[in-house]
N, C-alpha and C positions, 0 to 999 in steps of 0.2 A: 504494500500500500504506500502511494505516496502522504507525507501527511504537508500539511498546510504550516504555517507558520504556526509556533507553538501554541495550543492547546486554552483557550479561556476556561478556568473553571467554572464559571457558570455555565460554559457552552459542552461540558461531557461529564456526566454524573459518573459512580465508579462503575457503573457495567460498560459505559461506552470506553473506557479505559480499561478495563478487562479485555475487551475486544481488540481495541488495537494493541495492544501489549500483544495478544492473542495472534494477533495478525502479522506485524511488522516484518515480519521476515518472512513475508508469505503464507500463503492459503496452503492448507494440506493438499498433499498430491494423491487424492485419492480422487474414485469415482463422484462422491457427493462431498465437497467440501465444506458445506453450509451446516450441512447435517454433522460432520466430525466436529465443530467448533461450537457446535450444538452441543454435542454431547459432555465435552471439555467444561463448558462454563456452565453446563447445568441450566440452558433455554432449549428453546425450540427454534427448529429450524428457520423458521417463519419471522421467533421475531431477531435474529441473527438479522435475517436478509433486511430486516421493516430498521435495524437500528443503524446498521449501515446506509439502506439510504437515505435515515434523519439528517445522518453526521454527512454525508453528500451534501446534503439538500442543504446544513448549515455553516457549509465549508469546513468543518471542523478536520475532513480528509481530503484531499481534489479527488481521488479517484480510486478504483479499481482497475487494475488492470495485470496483463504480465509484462514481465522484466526478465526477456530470453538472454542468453550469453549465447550470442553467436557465433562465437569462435566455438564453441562445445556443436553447434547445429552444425558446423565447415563452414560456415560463414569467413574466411580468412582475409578480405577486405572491406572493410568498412569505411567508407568516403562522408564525408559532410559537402554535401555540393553546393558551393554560395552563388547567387545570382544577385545582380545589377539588374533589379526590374524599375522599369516609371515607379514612381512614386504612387498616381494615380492607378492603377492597375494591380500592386502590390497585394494587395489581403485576395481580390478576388481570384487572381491569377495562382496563391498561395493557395486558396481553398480547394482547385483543382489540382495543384501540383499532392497535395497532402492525403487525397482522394487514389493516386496512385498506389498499388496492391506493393509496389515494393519499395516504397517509401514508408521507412520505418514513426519518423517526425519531423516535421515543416513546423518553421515559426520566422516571424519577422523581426528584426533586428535593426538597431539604428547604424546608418553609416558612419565612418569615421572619417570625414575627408579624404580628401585623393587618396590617401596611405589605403584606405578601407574602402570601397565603393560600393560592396555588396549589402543588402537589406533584404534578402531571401536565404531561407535555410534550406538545407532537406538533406536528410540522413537516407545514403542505401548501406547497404550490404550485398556483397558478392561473393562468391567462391573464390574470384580470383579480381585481379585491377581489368581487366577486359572487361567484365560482368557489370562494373559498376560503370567505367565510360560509358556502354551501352544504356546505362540506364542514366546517366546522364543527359547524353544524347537524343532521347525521349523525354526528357525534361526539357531540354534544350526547345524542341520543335514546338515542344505545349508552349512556351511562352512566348515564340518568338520574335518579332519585333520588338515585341515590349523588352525585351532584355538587351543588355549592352555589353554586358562583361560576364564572365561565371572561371570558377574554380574549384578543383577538390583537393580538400585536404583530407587524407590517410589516416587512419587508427594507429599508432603503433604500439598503444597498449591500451587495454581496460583500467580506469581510472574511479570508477563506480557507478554501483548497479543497487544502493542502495538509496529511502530516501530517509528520513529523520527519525532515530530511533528515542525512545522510550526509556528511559529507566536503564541507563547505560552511561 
């Protein structure tokens, strides 16, 4: 789970804190995971799922979701591709680039003058650097005029796959 800036007590009573404690390091890897953290903290499945999405609904978490290591998948290249898009054009053109099946995360970023000219993200991953130019490349054509410049920069190590822990 990622979690939000730290935690209002008025905004998580201790079962919702039971939960993400419960949680932080991931969802059981089992067939029904709702129902295993069920069972752990002594609720029911139902209201697991109804208290998580309170704590959505009141920011208290941003989200659910997974957090793969790609290198463990063969994923062995991992690119951040930047783009120089209009200004104008930026979030919409974002919204279809992020919509892409192999586009891990898009987000918009400010330029840094000339040094920096990009304001477009987007994370692939490849098997190899050919796999990710191509998907580049396909980025490239989605935006194109709108775009002026682009570049990727390489993984060359995992730096973290965690978000805010808990009681640590």
């Amino acid at each position: 789970m990622n979690m939000a800036d730290p935690i209002p007590p008025a905004q998580a009573d201790p079962t919702d804190l039971a939960l993400i404690l419960a949680t932080q390091a991931g969802l059981p890897l089992v067939a029904r995971p709702y129902h295993a953290l069920a069972e752990q903290l002594g609720m029911s499945p139902e209201a697991v799922m109804q208290r998580l999405n309170a704590m959505l609904d009141r920011g208290v978490i941003r989200r659910v979701g997974v957090v793969p290591n790609h290198y463990a998948l063969g994923y062995r290249a991992n690119g951040m591709t930047v783009w120089d898009v209009h200004d104008s054009r930026v979030d919409a053109l974002g919204e279809q680039v992020g919509r892409l099946p192999f586009v891990s995360h898009c987000y918009r970023r400010p330029r840094a003058g000339s040094r920096w000219p990009y304001n477009l993200f987007a994370m692939v991953h490849g098997h190899d650097r050919s796999e990710v130019v191509g998907y580049a490349a396909t980025i490239g054509r989605l935006l194109g005029r709108d775009c002026r410049a682009s570049d990727i920069l390489y993984s060359s190590r995992v730096l973290k796959k965690t978000g805010l822990r808990l009681g640590e």
